[in-house]
C-alpha positions, 0 to 999 in steps of 0.5 A, spaced: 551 432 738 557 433 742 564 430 741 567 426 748 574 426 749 576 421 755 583 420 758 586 413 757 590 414 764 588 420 767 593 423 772 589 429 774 581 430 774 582 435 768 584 429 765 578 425 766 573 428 761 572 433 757 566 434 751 565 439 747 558 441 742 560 440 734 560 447 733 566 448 738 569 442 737 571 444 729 575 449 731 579 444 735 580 439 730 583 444 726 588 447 731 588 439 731 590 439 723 594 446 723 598 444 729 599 436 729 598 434 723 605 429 723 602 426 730 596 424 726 596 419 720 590 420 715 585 417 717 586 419 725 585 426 723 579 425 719 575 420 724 577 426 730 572 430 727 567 425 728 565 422 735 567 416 733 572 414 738 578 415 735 585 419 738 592 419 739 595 412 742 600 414 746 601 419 752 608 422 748 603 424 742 598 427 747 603 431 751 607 434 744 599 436 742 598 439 749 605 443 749 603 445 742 596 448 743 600 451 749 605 455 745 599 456 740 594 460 746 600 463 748 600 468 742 592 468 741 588 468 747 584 473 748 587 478 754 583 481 758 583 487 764 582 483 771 582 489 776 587 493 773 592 488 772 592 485 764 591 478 764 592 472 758 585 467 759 587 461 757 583 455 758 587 448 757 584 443 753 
């Protein structure tokens, strides 16, 4: 089983799709609760957890929770040597 996220209105392929299986979708739904808990009423937070098809209505929201998953892989991605030079992995979600 696996969670699905589609964008409503993608701008860019990244946009388009992105799936993660439920033992990896966990942590992002608590970075979810942890970081947007005000963008999100009650029953929204609970029913991302699940493949229902819930999520943010608008593309404000969506963009003030990217920003803060952002900030927040800013601080605690791992980072890694790549031929000599430190580099920040980050994978946007």
């Amino acid at each position: 089983m696996g969670m699905d996220v589609w964008g409503r209105t993608p701008s860019a392929p990244a946009g388009q799709y992105f799936r993660a299986n439920i033992w990896s979708w966990r942590p992002i739904h608590a970075l979810c609760a942890e970081l947007g808990r005000d963008l999100f009423d009650d029953e929204t937070l609970s029913r991302i957890g699940v493949n229902v098809g819930a999520g943010l209505a608008d593309q404000e929201t969506c963009t003030q929770l990217a920003e803060r998953f952002d900030q927040w892989l800013e601080h605690h991605a791992p980072i890694s040597s790549r031929g000599g030079t430190r580099t920040r992995r980050s994978n946007h979600l």
